[in-house]
C-alpha positions, 0 to 999 in steps of 0.5 A: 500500500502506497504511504504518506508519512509526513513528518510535523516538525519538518513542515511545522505542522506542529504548533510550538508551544510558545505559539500555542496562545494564537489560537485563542479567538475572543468570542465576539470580537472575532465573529463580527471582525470576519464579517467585516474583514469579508466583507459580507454585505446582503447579496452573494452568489446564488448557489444552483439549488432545487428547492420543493415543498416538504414537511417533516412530522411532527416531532416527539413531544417533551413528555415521559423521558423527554420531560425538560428539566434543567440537568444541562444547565449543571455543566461546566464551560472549560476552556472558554473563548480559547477555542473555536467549534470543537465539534468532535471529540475523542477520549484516551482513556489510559492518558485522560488526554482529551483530542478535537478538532477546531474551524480553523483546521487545529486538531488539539490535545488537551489536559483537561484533569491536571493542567486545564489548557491545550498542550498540542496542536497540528494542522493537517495543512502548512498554510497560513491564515486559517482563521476559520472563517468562510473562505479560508476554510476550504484550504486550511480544512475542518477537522471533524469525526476522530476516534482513537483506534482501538488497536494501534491508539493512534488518533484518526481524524476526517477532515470535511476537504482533506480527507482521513489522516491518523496522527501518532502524537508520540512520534509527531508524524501525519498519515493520509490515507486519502484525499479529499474529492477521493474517487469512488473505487467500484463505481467509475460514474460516482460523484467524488468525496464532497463532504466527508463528515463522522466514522467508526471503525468496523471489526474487519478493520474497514471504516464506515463514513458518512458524507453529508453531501455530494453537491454542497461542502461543509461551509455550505451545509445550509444549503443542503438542509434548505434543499432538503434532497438526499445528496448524502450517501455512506461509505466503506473504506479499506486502508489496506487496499485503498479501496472507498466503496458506496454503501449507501446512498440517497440520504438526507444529510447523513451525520453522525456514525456509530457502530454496534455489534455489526449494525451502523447508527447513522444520524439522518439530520435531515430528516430528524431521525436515526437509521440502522444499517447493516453493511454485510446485509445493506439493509437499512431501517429506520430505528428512532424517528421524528426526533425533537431535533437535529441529530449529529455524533452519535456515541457510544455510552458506557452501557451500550447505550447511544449519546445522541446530541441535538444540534438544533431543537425543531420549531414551528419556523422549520416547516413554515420554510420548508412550505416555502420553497421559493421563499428558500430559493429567493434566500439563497440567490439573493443573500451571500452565504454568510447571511445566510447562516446569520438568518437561519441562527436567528430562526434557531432555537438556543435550547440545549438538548442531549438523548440517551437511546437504547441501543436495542429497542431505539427507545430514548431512555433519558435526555439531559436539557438546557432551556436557557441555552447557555449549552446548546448547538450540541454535536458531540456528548462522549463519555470521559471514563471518569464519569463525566459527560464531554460536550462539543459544538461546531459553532460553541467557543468552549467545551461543556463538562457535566458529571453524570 
């Protein structure tokens, strides 16, 4: 198999510790100054979108279980403002080391036990100026889904432009398995890779990814969700032959992966559910429907069970849009993409919600609140071995901590 070792020192992907503190973004300062420094105005290019009428049914009410109470309001915010949308994690359980990924392509380990700061950092790129605003990130990349893996230990992270890398922070080296717009290996009329998006490895030592779109990137996953068709697709990959399969395809914005006893839960953001798949079978069922919100990293619990963060609770406002589609088509021609992420927070609900579902029988077994939404935008809840709840978020300035 051909390899690419890098090694971080000699192209300084590596961060030197002294640098460490530029990665620090004040929390308003930076959102507006990127809006300035862009100069994002109320009219951009019109992205070729086909916009139709949809309605999503009516979501589980908050009642037994999804009772709202105030559980996650009780989480800690650490690292606060030193950081800038972690949105996945992964725990060492032997070190307590802690690893995400952040908007402006840093992946990071962090103490979050003795030191409370970052130790390390890496940019799968040797670019300057990722800042993680809009245009700089299709170069700088996005770091997103990462698991340690669980024989070598070694960090693999999925980037959403750059493609699967591992990182061995012990020897400070870089692996890239492939790149971004990879080729589809068994399929010569397959869209290339768009926007690589959550994994989990399989027992037979493959991986089995999600890509969100085939037609819109990460920084445009907006579009996507307003366009409500199914661009996502799931796919297979096999670092000894290099081979990256189709699965599975047709989804609405699939998200989240997590693999169970040979099954793959795979958060359907789109359309608010989780699916089950089987790859040895290639049966796919819907396990747990009409969510309250928008799923994205499922995880595993300790007891089997399934973390399911809520990105964003549903409202009335989400099928009044979707009833409109030239009301969606006029927003995205006529608004710059950056106005139109401004206009769909200001439609979101900040409520904060996370689930805890039966691996099983798909029943939601408990779910943790925040209706003031100090910690909202949840896309990854991952247990830390201590017996806490680790919170990330893709638009959040800080990770939450909340002792179960």
């Amino acid at each position: 198999m051909a390899e690419v070792v890098v090694d971080c020192k000699d192209v300084g992907n590596f961060v030197p510790d002294d640098q460490l503190a530029d990665i620090v973004f004040p929390r308003y300062e930076k959102q507006w100054n990127t809006l300035i420094d862009e100069r994002i105005y109320i009219t951009g290019k019109a992205r070729e979108t086909g916009h139709h009428s949809f309605r999503l049914h009516p979501p589980l009410p908050f009642e037994n279980e999804l009772l709202p109470n105030k559980r996650l309001e009780k989480a800690e915010l650490l690292l606060e403002d030193q950081i800038y949308g972690p949105e996945s994690i992964a725990v060492n359980q032997k070190t307590g080391m802690v690893y995400t990924g952040l908007k402006t392509g840093l992946i990071c380990e962090i103490d979050l036990d003795k030191k409370m700061k970052i130790l390390r950092a890496v940019r799968l790129t040797s670019l300057e100026g990722c800042d993680g605003s809009y245009h700089s990130m299709t170069r700088c990349g996005r770091p997103l889904g990462m698991r340690l893996h669980p024989l070598t230990g070694e960090l693999y992270v999925l980037d959403a432009y750059l493609g699967l890398f591992s990182i061995n922070w012990e020897t400070e080296k870089v692996r890239q398995y492939f790149a971004g717009g990879a080729a589809i290996t068994n399929d010569d009329s397959a869209i290339p890779t768009r926007y690589l998006n959550d994994f989990d490895f399989l027992p037979d030592g493959n991986l089995v990814i999600s890509e969100s779109s085939t037609k819109f990137d990460d920084r445009d996953f907006i579009y996507d969700l307003l366009e409500h068709r199914p661009n996502g697709r799931i796919l297979a990959y096999n670092p000894e032959t290099e081979e990256l399969k189709v699965l599975k395809g047709d989804l609405y914005f699939p998200n989240g992966i997590e693999a169970i006893r040979g099954k793959v839960f795979i958060a359907e953001m789109g359309k608010a559910r989780i699916l089950r798949f089987s790859p040895s079978s290639g049966n796919l069922s819907v396990f747990v429907d009409n969510l309250p919100g928008y799923p994205d990293n499922i995880r595993r619990a300790r007891d089997g069970s399934l973390w399911v963060p809520i990105a964003a609770t549903r409202s009335e406002a989400d099928n009044w849009l979707a009833a409109r589609p030239s009301l969606r088509s006029l927003m995205t021609k006529l608004l710059s993409p950056q106005m139109v992420h401004i206009v769909a927070e200001w439609m979101a609900n900040k409520y904060g919600l996370v689930l805890k579902v039966d691996s099983e029988t798909g029943k939601i077994i408990e779910s943790l609140h925040d209706p003031s939404g100090r910690v909202s935008d949840v896309s990854t809840a991952i247990e830390d071995g201590q017996g806490n709840l680790l919170m990330g978020s893709d638009a959040n300035y800080y990770l939450a901590r909340l002792k179960l």
